[in-house]
C-alpha positions in Angstrom: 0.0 0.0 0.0 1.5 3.2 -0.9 2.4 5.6 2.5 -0.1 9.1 3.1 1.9 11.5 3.6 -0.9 13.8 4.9 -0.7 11.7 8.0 2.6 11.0 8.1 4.6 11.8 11.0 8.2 12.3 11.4 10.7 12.0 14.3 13.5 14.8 13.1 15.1 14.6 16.4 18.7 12.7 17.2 16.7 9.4 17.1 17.0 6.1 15.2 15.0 5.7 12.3 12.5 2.5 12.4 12.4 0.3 9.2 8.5 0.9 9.0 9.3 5.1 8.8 12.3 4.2 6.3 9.9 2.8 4.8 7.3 5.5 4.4 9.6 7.6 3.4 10.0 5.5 0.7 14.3 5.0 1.5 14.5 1.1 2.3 14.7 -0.7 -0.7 16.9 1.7 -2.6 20.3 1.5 -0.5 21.8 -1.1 1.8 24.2 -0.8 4.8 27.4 1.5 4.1 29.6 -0.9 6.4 27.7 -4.5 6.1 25.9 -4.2 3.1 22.9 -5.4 4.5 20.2 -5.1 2.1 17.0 -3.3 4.6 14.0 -5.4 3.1 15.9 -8.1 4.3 17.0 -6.6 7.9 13.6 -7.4 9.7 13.4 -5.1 13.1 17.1 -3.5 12.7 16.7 0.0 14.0 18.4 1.8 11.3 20.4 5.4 10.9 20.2 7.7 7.8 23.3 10.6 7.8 22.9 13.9 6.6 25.1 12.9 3.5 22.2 10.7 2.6 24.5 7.1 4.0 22.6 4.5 5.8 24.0 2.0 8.9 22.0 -0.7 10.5 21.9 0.1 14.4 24.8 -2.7 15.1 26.8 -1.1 12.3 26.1 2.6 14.2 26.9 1.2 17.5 30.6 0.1 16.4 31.9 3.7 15.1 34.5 4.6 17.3 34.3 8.0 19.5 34.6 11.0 17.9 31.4 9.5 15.5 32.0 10.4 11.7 30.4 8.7 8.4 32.4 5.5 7.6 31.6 6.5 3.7 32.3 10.3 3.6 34.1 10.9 6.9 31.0 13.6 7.5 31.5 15.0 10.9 28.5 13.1 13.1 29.5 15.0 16.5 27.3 18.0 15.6 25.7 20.0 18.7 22.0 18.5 18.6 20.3 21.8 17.6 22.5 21.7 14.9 22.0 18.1 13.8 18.3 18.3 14.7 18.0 21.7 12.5 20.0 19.8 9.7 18.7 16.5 10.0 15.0 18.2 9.6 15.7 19.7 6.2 17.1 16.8 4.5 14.1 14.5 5.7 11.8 17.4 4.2 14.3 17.4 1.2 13.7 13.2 1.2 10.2 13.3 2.1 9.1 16.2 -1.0 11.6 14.2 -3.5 9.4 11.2 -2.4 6.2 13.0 -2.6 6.9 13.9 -6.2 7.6 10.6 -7.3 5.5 8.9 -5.9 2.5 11.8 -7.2 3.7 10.5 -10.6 3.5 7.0 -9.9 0.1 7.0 -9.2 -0.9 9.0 -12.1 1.2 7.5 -14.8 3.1 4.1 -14.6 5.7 2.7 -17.0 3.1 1.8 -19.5 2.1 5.4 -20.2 -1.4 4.1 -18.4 -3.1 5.7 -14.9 -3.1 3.2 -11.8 -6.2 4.1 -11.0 -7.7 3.7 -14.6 -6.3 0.2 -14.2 -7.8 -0.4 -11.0 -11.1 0.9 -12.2 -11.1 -0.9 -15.1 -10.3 -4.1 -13.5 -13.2 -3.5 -10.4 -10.1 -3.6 -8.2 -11.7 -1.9 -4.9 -9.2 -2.7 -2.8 -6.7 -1.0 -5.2 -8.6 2.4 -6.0 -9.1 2.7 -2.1 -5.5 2.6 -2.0 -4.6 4.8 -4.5 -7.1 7.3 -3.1 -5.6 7.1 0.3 -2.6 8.5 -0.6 -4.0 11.7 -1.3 -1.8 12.3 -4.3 -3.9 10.7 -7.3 -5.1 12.7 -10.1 -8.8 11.4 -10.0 -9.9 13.1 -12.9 -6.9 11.9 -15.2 -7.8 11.2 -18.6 -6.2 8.7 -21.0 -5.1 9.7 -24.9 -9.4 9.2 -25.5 -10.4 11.6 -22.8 -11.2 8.1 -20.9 -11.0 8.7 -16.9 -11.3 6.3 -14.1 -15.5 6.8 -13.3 -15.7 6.5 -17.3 -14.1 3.2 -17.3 -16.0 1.9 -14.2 -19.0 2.8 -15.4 -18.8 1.5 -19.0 -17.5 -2.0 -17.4 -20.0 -1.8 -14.8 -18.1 -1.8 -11.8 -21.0 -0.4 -9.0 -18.9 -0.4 -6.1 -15.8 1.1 -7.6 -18.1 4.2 -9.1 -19.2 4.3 -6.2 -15.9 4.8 -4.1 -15.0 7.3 -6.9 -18.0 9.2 -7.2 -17.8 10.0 -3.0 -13.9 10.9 -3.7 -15.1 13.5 -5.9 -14.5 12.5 -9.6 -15.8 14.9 -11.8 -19.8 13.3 -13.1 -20.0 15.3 -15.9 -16.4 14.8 -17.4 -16.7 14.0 -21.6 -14.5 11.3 -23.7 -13.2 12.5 -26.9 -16.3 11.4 -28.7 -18.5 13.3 -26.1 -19.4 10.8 -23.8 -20.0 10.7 -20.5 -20.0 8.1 -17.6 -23.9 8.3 -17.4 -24.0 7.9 -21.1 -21.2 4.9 -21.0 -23.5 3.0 -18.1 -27.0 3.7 -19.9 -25.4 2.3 -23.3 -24.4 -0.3 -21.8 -26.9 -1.4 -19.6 -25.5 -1.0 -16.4 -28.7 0.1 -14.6 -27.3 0.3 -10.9 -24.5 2.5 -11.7 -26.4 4.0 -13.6 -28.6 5.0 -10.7 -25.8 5.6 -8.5 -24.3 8.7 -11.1 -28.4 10.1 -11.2 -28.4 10.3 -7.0 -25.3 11.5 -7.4 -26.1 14.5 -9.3 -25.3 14.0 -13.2 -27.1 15.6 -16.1 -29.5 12.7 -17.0 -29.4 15.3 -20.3 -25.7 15.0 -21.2 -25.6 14.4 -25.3 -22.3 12.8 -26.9 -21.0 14.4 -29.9 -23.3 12.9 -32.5 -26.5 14.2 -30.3 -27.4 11.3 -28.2 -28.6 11.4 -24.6 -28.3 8.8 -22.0 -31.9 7.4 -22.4 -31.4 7.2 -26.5 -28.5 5.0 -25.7 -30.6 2.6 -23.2 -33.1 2.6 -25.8 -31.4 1.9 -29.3 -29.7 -0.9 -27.1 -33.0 -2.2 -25.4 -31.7 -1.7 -21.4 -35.4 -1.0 -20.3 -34.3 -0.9 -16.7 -31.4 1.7 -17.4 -34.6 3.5 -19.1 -36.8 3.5 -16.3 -34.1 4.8 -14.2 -34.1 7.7 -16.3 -37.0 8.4 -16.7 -38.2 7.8 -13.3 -35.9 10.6 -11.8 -37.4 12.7 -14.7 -35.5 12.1 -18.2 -36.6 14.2 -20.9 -38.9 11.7 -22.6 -39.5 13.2 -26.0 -35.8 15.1 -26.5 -35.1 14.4 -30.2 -31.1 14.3 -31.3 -30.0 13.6 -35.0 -32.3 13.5 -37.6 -35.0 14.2 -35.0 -35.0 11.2 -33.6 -36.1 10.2 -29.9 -35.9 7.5 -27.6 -39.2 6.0 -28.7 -37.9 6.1 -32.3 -34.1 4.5 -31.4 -36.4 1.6 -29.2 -39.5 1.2 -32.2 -35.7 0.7 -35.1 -34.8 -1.8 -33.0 -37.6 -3.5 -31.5 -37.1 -3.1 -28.4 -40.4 -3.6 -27.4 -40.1 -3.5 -23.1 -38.2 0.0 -23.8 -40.9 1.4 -25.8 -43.4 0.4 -23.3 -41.4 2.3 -20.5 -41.6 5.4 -22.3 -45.1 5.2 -23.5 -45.8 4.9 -19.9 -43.8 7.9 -19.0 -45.9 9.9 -21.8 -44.0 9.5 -25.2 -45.2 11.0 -28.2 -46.0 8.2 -30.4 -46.7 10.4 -33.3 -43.9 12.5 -33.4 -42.3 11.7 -36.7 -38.4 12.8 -37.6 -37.1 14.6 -40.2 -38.2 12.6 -42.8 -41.9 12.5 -41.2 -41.4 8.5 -40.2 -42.6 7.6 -37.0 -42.5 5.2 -34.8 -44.8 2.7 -36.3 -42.9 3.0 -39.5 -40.0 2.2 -38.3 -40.7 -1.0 -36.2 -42.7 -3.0 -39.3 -40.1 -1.3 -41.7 -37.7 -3.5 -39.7 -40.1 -6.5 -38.8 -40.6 -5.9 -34.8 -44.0 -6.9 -34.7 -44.1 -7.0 -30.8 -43.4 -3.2 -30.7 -46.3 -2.4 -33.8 -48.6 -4.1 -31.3 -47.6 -1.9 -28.4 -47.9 0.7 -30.6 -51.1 0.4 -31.8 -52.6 -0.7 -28.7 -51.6 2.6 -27.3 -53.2 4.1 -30.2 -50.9 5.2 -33.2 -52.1 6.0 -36.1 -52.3 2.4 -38.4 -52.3 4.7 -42.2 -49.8 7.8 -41.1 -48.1 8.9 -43.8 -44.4 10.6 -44.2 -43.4 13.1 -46.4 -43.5 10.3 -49.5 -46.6 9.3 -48.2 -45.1 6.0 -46.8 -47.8 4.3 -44.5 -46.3 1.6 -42.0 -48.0 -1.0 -44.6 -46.3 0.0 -47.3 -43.0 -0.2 -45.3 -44.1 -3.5 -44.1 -44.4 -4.7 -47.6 -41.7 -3.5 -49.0 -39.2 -5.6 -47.5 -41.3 -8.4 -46.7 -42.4 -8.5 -43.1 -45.9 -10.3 -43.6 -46.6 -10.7 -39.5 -45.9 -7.0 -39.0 -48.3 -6.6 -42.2 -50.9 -8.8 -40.8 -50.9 -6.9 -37.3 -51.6 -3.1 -39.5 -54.3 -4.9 -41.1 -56.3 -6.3 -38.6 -56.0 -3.3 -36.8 -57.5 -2.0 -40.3 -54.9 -0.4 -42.2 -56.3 1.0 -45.8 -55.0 -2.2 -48.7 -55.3 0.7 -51.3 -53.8 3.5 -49.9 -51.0 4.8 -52.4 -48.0 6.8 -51.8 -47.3 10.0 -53.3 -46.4 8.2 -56.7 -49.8 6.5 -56.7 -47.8 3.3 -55.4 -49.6 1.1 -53.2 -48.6 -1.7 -50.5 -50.0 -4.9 -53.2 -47.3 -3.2 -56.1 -44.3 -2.9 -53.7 -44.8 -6.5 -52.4 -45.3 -7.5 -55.8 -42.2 -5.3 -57.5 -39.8 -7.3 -54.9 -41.9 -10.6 -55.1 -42.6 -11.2 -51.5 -45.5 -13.4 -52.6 -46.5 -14.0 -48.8 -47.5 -10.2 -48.1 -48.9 -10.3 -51.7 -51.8 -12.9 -50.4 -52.2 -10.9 -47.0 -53.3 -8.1 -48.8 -55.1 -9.6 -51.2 -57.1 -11.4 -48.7 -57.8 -8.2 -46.5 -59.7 -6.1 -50.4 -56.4 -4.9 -51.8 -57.5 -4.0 -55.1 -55.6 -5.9 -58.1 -56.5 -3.8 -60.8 -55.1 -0.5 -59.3 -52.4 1.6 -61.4 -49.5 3.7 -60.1 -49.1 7.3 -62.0 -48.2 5.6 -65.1 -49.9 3.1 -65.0 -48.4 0.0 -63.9 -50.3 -2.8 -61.9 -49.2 -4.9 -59.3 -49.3 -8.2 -61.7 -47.0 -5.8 -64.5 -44.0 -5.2 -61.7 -44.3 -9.0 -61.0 -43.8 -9.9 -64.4 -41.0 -7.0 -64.9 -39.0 -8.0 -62.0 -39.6 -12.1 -62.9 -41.7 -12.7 -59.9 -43.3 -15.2 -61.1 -45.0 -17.1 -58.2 -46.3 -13.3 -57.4 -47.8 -13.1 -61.0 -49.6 -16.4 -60.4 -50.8 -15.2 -57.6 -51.9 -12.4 -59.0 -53.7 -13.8 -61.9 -55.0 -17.1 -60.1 -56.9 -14.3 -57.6 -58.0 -12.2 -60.4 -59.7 -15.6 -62.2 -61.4 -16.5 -58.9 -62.6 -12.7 -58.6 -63.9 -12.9 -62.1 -65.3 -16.6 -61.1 -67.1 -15.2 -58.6 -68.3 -12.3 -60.0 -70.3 -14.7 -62.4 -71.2 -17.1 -60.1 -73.0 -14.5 -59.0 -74.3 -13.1 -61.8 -75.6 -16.5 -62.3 -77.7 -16.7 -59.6 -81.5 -15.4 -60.5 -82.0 -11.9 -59.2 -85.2 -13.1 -57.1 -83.2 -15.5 -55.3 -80.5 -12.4 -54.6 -83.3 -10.8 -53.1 -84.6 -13.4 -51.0 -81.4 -13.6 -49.8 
């Protein structure tokens, strides 16, 4: 453990020198005996001597210097009146003890690797070691690595609850950034470390931090589906609706990625679930764009809007369809999305599924009244960008529904009109 000084104390009088304060000073190890070359780790209990020309004698070694006493090395004159020696003696133990301090203040902050002790520590969830390190009252706690990194960073991003803990009481700086803007909050949150998470909000740090691309704490919980880190948030009052890049928010980041138990946390807390971004998408979009049908049924339970449209008049079916996510589909359309709404192009969900051949959303909407016969603003068909694109299980589809409409159509025809209207 290394010595603090701030409680050190220091016998400058005409006094033996115990291995233990040697020691503190940070002397034994470094020199031996000048007469029996004694190395001092290895003198256990030997009361030792230290001369004001910086030589060393064990106590037996001291004892045997003839009368009048002088240095065995340097023949330094060792009969000096005791103010004398006591005045002397006290400047070059504060010479040794400052010379000490210094090195050992560098030590702690940078070792041989070009790396902080206490970053190591911290990064390791050493407790034992950052107490240490803190006790000596000489560690930079704030010191940041060639990435802005410091030791709460580290602890934070690895988790460590009980080592951000003894840093954050010890004073490390909460709202410290990393080269890319982050800060320990952020670093917890994105990774999902809820309780030290909740042990930097009691402690005081801007829940509404943003990195350098724009993202806050609770963005980051969300994109990476930490509900709990969320709730923490947004319990001790997180901005729920703040909207970073692109105007996306939290609801947005959680609907992308599907994180369904993350979206429900913020709906709870009073999320917008209208509020598009920049490109007028919201969050419905974006879940069956990306096939999270767990979080289009949250969504539309709590009442988004099934046929919203962006600015290229995009509905969430049409998104849906276009890649090819039939159970996110199937979920707008039983909770009645419009079949034969078009985009602003006059395209509709039936022509994109059919353009790209996913034959299974093709039935879907064909079995919830999409219409077959409908034409884009040039007027292409569904069946024609089947055919075009050589889709041609879509095509049969397509034509094998249009023969049974037209089957149908004259069955009934068929049947006498009294009968109809009996029926």
């Amino acid at each position: 453990m290394l010595p603090n000084f701030s409680a050190l104390t220091i016998d400058f009088g005409y006094t033996y020198q115990t291995k233990e304060k040697l020691e503190a000073l940070g002397i034994l190890g470094c020199c031996q005996c000048s007469v029996c070359f004694h190395d001092f780790e290895d003198v256990d209990n030997r009361m030792l001597e230290v001369f004001l020309c910086d030589h060393v004698l064990c106590k037996s070694c001291f004892a045997k210097l003839p009368t009048p006493k002088t240095c065995p090395v340097c023949r330094l004159d060792l009969n000096v009146s005791p103010l004398q020696y006591r005045s002397d003696r006290s400047e070059k133990i504060t010479d040794i003890v400052q010379s000490q301090r210094a090195y050992l203040r560098e030590s702690v902050n940078i070792n041989a690797s070009g790396t902080a002790p206490l970053f190591v520590a911290a990064a390791s969830g050493n407790v034992f070691e950052v107490d240490n390190l803190l006790a000596t009252g000489l560690v930079e706690i704030d010191h940041k690595d060639d990435k802005g990194w410091t030791a709460l960073m580290i602890a934070c991003y690895k988790g460590h609850e009980q080592v951000a803990g003894k840093l954050i009481k010890a004073g490390a700086n909460l709202e410290a950034k990393t080269a890319q803007g982050n800060t320990a909050l952020t670093l917890a949150c994105q990774n999902g470390h809820d309780q030290v998470a909740l042990a930097m909000i009691k402690a005081g740090a801007n829940l509404e931090a943003t990195q350098n691309k724009g993202f806050t704490a609770l963005m980051l919980s969300c994109e990476h589906g930490h509900d709990l880190c969320a709730r923490a948030l947004l319990e001790n009052g997180a901005a729920v609706d703040t909207a970073g890049p692109k105007e996306w928010t939290a609801l947005m980041f959680a609907a992308s990625c599907g994180h369904d138990l993350c979206a429900r946390e913020l709906i709870k807390a009073g999320a917008d679930i209208e509020k598009p971004n920049n490109n007028g998408w919201t969050p419905l979009m974006k879940a069956c764009s990306n096939g999270h049908e767990q979080v289009a049924r949250e969504l539309l339970v709590n009442g988004a809007t099934v046929d919203a449209q962006n600015n290229q008049g995009w509905t969430a079916l049409m998104h849906a369809c276009d890649v090819g996510h039939e159970q996110c589909a199937r979920v707008l359309l039983e909770a009645k999305a419009d079949p034969n709404k078009a985009n602003n192009a006059g395209v509709t969900a039936l022509m994109l599924s059919a353009s790209d051949g996913h034959n299974l959303c093709v039935r879907a909407l064909l079995e919830n009244g999409a219409a077959v016969d409908a034409t884009e603003e040039d007027g292409w068909t569904a069946l024609m960008f089947a055919k075009q694109n050589n889709h041609d299980l879509c095509a049969r589809l397509l034509m094998d529904w249009v023969k049974e409409t037209k089957a149908k159509r004259q069955r009934v025809k068929s049947i006498p009109s009294s009968v109809l209207l009996v029926c």
